[in-house]
Residue frames as qw, qx, qy, qz and C-alpha x, y, z in Angstrom:
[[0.331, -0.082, 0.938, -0.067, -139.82, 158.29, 219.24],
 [0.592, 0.100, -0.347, -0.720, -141.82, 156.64, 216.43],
 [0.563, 0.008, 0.790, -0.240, -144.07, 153.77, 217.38],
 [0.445, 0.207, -0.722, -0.487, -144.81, 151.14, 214.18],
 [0.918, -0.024, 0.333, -0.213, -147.54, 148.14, 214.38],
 [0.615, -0.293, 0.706, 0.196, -145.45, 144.84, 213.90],
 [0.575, 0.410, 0.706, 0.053, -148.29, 144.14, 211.13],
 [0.387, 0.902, 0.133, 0.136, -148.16, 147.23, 208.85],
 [0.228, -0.868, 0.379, 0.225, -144.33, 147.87, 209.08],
 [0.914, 0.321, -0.179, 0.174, -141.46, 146.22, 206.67],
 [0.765, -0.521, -0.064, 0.373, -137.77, 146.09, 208.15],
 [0.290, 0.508, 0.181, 0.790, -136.13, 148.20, 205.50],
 [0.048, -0.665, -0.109, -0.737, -137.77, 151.26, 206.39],
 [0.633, -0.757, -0.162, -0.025, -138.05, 150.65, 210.11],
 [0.841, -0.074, -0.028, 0.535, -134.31, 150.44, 210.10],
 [0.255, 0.277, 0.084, 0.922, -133.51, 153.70, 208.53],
 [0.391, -0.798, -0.117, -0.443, -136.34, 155.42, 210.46],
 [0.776, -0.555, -0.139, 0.266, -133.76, 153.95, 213.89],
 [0.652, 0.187, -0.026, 0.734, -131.22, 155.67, 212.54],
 [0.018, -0.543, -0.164, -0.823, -133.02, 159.12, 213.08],
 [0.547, -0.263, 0.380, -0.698, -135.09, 158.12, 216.46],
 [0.257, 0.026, 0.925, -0.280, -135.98, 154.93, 218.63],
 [0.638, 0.029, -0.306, -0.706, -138.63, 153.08, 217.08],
 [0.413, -0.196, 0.739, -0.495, -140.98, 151.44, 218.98],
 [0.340, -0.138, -0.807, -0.463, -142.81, 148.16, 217.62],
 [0.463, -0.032, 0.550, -0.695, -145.92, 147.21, 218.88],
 [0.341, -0.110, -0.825, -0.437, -148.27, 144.20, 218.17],
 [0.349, -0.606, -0.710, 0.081, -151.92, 144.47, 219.29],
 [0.094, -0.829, -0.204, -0.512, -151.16, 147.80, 220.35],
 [0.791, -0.587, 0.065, 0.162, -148.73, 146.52, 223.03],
 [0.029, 0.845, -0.529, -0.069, -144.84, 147.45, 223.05],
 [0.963, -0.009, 0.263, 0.065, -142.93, 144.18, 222.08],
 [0.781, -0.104, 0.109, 0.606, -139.30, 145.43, 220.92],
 [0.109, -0.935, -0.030, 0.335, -137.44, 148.50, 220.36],
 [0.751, 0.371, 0.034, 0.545, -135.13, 149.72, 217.22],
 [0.374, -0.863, 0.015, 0.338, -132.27, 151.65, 218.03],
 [0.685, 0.715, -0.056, 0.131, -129.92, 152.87, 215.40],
 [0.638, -0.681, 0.194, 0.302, -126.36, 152.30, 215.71],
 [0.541, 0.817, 0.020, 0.200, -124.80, 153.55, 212.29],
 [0.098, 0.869, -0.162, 0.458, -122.82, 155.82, 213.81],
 [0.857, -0.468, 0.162, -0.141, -121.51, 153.67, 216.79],
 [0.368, 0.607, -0.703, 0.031, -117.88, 152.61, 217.36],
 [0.754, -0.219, -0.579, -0.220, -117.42, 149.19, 218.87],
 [0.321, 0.043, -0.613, 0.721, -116.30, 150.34, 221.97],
 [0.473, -0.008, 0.148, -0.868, -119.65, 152.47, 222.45],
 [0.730, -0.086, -0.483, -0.477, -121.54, 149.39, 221.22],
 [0.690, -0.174, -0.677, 0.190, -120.19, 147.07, 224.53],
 [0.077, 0.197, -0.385, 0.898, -120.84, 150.14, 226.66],
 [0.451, -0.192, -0.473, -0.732, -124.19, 149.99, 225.96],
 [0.884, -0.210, -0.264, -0.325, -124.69, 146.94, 227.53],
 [0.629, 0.071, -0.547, 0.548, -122.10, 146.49, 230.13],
 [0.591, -0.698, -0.390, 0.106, -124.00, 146.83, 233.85],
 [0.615, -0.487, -0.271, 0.559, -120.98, 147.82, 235.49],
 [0.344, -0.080, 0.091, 0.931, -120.35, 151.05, 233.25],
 [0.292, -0.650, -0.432, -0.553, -124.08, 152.22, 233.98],
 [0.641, -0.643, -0.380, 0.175, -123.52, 151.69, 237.83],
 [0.483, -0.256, 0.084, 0.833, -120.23, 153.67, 237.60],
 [0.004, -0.451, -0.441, -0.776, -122.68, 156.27, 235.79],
 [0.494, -0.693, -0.438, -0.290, -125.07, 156.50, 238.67],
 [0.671, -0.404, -0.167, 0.599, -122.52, 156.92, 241.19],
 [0.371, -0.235, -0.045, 0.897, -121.34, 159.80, 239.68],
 [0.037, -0.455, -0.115, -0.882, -124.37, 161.53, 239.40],
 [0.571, -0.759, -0.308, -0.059, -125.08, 161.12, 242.70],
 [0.453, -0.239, -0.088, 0.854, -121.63, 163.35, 243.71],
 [0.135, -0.787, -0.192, 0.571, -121.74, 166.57, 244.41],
 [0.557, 0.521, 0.426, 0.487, -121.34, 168.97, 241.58],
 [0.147, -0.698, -0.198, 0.672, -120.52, 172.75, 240.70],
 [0.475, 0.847, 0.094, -0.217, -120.83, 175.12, 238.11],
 [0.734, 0.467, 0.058, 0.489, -118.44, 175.67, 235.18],
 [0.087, 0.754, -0.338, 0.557, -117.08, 179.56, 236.86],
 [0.712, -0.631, 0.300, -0.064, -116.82, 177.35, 240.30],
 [0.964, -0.015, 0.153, 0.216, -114.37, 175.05, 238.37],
 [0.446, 0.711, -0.101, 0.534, -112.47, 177.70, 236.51],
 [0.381, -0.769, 0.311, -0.409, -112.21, 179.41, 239.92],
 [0.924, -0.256, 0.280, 0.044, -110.78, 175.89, 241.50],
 [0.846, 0.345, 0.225, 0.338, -108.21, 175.86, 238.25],
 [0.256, 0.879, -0.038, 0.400, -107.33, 179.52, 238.69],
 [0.734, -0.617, -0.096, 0.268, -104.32, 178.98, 240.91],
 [0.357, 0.879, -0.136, 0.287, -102.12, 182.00, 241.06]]
């Protein structure tokens, strides 16, 4: 993560630094917005992003129970 003052930054180059890593602005030395590079983003990932209910349906399932990759194979190995 790269953190930029508001005052000593131009948008050009903050942009293409988001593309590589989150870049935090700051003004006064205080966080005040966050770039995030989405180049590489289809628009189906872009309305994931930001769509509550497919974060909550995210948390849910990593609160379930879980098992290893040779428990699953074993589970899959039906003879």
């Amino acid at each position: 993560m790269k953190t930029i003052d508001a005052e000593q930054t131009n948008l050009g180059s903050s942009l293409e630094d988001a593309q590589k890593e989150r870049v935090v602005i700051t003004r006064g030395g205080r966080p005040v917005a966050v770039l995030i590079g989405v180049a590489d983003l289809d628009e189906e990932q872009l309305a994931l992003c930001r769509n509550a209910k497919f974060w909550e349906m995210i948390s849910e399932r990593r609160r379930e129970p879980t098992m290893s990759r040779t428990e699953l194979e074993q589970s899959l190995n039906v003879e």
